[in-house]
C-alpha positions, -999 to +999 in steps of 0.1 A: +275-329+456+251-304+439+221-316+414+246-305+382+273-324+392+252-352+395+239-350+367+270-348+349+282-382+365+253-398+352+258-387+317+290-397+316+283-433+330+253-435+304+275-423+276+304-448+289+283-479+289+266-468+257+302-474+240+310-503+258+281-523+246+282-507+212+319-519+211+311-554+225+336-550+253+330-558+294+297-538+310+310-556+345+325-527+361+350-555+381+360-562+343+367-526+329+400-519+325+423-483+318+424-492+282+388-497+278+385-461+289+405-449+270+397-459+240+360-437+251+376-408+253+392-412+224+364-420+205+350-386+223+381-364+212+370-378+175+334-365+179+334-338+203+354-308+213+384-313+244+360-296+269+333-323+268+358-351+264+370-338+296+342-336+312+332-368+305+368-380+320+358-360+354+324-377+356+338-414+350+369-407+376+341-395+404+321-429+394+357-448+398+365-434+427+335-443+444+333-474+434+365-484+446+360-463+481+327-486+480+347-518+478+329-530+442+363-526+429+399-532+438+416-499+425+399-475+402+413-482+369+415-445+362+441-440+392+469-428+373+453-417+340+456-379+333+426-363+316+425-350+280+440-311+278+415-284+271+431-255+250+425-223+269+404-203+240+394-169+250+358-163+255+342-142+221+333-107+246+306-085+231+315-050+226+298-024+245+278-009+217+266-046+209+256-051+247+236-019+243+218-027+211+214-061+220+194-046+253+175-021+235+160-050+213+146-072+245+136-041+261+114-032+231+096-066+234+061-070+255+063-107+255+070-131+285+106-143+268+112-110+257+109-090+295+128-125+303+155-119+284+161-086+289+165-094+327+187-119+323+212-097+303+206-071+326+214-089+357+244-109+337+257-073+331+254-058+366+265-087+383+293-112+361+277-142+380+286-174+370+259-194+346+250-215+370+240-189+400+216-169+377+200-204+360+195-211+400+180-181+415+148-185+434+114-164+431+092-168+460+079-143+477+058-154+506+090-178+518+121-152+522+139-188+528+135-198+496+136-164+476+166-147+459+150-114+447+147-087+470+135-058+446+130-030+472+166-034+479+181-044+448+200-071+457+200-111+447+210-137+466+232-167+443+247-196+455+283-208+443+304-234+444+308-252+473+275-240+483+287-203+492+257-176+499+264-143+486+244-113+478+251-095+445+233-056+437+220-049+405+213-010+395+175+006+390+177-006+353+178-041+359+155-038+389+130-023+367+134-051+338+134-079+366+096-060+378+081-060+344+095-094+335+076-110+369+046-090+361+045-115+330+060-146+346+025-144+370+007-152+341+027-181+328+013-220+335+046-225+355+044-196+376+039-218+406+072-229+406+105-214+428+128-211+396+130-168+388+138-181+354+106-199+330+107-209+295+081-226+272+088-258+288+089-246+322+118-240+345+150-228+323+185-252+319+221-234+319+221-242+280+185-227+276+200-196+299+235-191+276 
């Protein structure tokens, strides 16, 4: 199970028993019933869009399910529940000439977010890897185990789901924005750290990253 999907189990759990106590109904989870789930994600569908009710729904049905494969219940009480539809919006797509400007203004900027940025789009560009791979990639390199940036070659290693390895290539023009954004990322406070990727706070979240 990766880190992220973790996490998102224990977010949902959180938010789950959150309700539960603010609604006065059972905490025990030998005591929760389909209805008592329900009436979560309902309350999420009131508050939130159908994407993070549903995520929510996946999070609590892995928790279920292993609870029940554990033995600490019976039967998972979300067995035969289905979970809430997400509508299949398109994605707003930039238009080229709004790629390029947007470019041009990182590429004009001398600051550490700015050289940051600029890579990021860059390697988003040359690549179309998924959020999560680029939020990922490692910098580090005295350990070619743990590093992801090969700049002589122009190549970056991401891994996917299911833990796949692949290596993506990336042209001279974001080669050259990834160089003069490490130059800067050397002298942040965090620069000690693996993640490619820093912001003010240190290493950068998929939010932070879209």
């Amino acid at each position: 199970m990766s880190p992220r999907t973790q996490e998102t189990y224990s977010e949902s759990v959180r938010q789950f028993q959150a309700f539960l106590a603010a609604q006065a109904m059972p905490l025990e989870v030998s005591h929760i019933h389909r209805e008592h789930i329900e009436a979560f994600i309902s309350h999420l569908l009131g508050k939130w869009k159908p994407a993070t009710a549903n995520n929510r729904f996946r999070g609590l049905q892995g928790f279920f399910k292993w609870l029940s494969d554990e033995g600490e219940v019976k039967e998972s009480p979300m067995s035969r529940m289905k979970p809430p539809r997400v509508p299949l919006d398109p994605p707003d797509v930039l238009r080229e000439d709004q790629l390029k400007a947007l470019v041009a203004t990182c590429d004009k900027g001398q600051e550490t977010d700015d050289r940051r940025d600029a890579a990021i789009i860059r390697v988003f560009i040359d690549t179309g890897a998924r959020l999560s791979e680029v939020t990922n990639l490692r910098w580090d390199p005295s350990d070619d185990a743990n590093n992801d940036v090969d700049l002589a070659l122009g190549i970056l290693r991401v891994i996917g789901k299911g833990g796949r390895e692949r290596t993506l290539a990336v042209g001279k023009k974001t080669v050259r924005a990834l160089d003069r954004y490490l130059r800067k990322r050397s002298q942040h406070r965090d620069s000690d750290t693996n993640l490619l990727w820093l912001g003010y706070r240190g290493r950068m979240t998929p939010s932070e990253l879209r």
